[in-house]
C-alpha positions in Angstrom: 139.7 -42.3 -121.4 139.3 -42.8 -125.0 140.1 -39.1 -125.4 143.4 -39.4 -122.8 144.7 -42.4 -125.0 144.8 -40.3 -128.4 146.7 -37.4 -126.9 149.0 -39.7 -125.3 149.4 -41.8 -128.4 150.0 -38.0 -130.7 152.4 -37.0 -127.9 154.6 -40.5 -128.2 154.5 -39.7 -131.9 155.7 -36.2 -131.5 158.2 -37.5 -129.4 159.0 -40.1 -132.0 159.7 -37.4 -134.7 162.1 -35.1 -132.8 164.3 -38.1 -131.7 164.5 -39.6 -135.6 165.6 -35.6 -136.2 168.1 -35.8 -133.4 169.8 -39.2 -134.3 169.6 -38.3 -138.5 171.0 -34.8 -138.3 173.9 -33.9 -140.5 176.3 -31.3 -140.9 174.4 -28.7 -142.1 171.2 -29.9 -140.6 169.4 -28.2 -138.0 166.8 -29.6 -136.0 163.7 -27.6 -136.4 161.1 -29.8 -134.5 161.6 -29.3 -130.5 158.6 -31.0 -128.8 160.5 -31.3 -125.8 160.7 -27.8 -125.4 156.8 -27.5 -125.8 156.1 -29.8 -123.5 158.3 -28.5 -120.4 156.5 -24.9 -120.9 154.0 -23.8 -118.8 151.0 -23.1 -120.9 149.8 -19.9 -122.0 146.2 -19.9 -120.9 144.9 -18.0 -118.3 145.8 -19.1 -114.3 149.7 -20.6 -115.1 148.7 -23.5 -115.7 151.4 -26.6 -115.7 153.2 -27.9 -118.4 152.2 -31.1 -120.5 155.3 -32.3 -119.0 154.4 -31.9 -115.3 150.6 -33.2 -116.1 152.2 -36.4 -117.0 154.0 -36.4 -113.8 150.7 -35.5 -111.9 149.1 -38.7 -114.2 151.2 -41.1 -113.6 151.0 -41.3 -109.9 146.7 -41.4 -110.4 145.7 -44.7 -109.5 142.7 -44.7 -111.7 144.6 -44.3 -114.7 146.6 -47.6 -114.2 145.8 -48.5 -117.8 148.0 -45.4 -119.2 150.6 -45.8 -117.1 153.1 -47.6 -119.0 152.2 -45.3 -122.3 153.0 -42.3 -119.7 155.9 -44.2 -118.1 157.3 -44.6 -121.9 156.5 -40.8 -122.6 158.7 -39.4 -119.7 161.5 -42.1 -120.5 161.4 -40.7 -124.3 161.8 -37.1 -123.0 164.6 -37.5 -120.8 166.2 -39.9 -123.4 165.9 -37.1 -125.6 166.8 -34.3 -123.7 170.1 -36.3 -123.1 170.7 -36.5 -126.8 169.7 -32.6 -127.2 173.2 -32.4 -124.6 175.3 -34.8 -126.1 175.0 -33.2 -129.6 175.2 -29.8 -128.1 178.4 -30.3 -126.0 180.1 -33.2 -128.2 182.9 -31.2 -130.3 182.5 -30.4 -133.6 183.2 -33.2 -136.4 185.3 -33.2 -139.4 182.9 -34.6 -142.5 179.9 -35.5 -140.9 177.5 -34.6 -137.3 177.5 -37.9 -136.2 181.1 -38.5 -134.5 180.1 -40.4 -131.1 177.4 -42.4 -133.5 180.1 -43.7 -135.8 182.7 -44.5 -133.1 180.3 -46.1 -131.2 179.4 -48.2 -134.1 182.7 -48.6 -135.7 183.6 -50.4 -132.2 180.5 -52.6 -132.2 182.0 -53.3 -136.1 185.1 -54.1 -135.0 184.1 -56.6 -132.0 181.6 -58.3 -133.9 184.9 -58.6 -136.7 187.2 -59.9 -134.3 184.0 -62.9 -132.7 183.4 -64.1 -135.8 187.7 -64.1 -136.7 187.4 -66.3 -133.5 185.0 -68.5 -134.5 185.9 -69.2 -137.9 189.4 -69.9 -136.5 187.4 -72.4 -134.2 185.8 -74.4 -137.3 188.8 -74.3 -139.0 191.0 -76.0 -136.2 188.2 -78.4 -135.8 187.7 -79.4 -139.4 191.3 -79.8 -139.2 191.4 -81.8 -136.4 188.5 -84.1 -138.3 190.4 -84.5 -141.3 193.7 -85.5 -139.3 191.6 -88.0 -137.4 190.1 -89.2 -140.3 193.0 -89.7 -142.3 194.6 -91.2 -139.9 192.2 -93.4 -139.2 192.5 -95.2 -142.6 195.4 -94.1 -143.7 196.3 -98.2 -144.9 192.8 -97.7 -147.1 194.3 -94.4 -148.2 197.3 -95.7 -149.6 196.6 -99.0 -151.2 197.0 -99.7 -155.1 193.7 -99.6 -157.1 194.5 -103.1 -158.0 194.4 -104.4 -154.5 191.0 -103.0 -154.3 187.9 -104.3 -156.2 185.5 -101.8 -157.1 184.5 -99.4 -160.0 186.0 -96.6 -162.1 183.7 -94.0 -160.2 184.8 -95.1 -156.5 188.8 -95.0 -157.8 188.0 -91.5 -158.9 186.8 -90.8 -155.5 190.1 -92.2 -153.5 192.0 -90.5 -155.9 190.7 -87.5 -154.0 191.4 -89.1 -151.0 195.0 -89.7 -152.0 194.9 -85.9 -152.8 193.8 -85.3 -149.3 196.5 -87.3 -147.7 199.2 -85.8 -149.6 198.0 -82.4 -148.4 197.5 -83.1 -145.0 201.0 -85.0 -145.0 202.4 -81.5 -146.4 200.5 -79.6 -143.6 
């Protein structure tokens, strides 16, 4: 068992490689690791034997290997995940600049909609800070107003209406 969990674990590595390949290729780049390929061969030894591919097939449908079978389950999800990019690169149309044309779109629309949410939502605190100020101000708009002399406290609390005077006038202009 030991044994089955180390090939597994090298083949999910292998597999690993060729996708960071696949989804880092340039222009000019050329993937030169194809484990997939490897893997859907039948192998060369004597009696055509299957492929690694179809062994994992056989394995994952052996109920004494239950342990594995989420490691295998994740191996034959990798290799059709990859296989599908394999196609996608192959058949997507050439790019001007760079190899990664269905990538970048892809991403410059999740850019774009994550832009416009947080447009939203900083429009939202905006309109409610707004609406907090107004209330506010409104609220004591008579305390806003009055002369320093009518009210008794210190230099450093006039300071701070005086700010508050400020504020009025600048919501009054709003």
């Amino acid at each position: 068992m030991c044994v089955l969990l180390q090939v597994l674990h090298l083949i999910g590595m292998a597999l690993m490689e060729e996708q960071q390949q696949l989804e880092n290729i340039g222009d000019d780049d050329e993937v030169t690791f194809n484990f997939t390929l490897k893997i859907s061969r039948p192998g060369e030894a004597p009696g055509n034997t299957p492929s690694i591919l179809a062994l994992l097939e056989t394995l994952q449908r052996a109920p004494h290997l239950e342990v594995h079978k989420d490691m295998i389950r994740w191996i034959l999800k990798m290799v059709v995940s990859i296989k599908t990019m394999r196609e996608c690169t192959a058949a997507a149309p050439p790019c001007e600049g760079t190899g990664h044309c269905h990538k970048e779109t892809v991403w410059d629309k999740d850019k774009a909609e994550r832009k416009r949410k947080a447009e939203l939502c900083w429009k939202k605190t905006m309109a409610q800070t707004l609406q907090s100020q107004s209330h506010f101000i409104n609220k004591y708009i008579d305390l806003l107003t009055q002369d320093s002399e009518d009210l008794d406290v210190s230099a450093s609390t006039s300071a701070g209406h005086g700010y508050l005077s400020m504020l009025v006038v600048t919501q009054c202009s709003l």
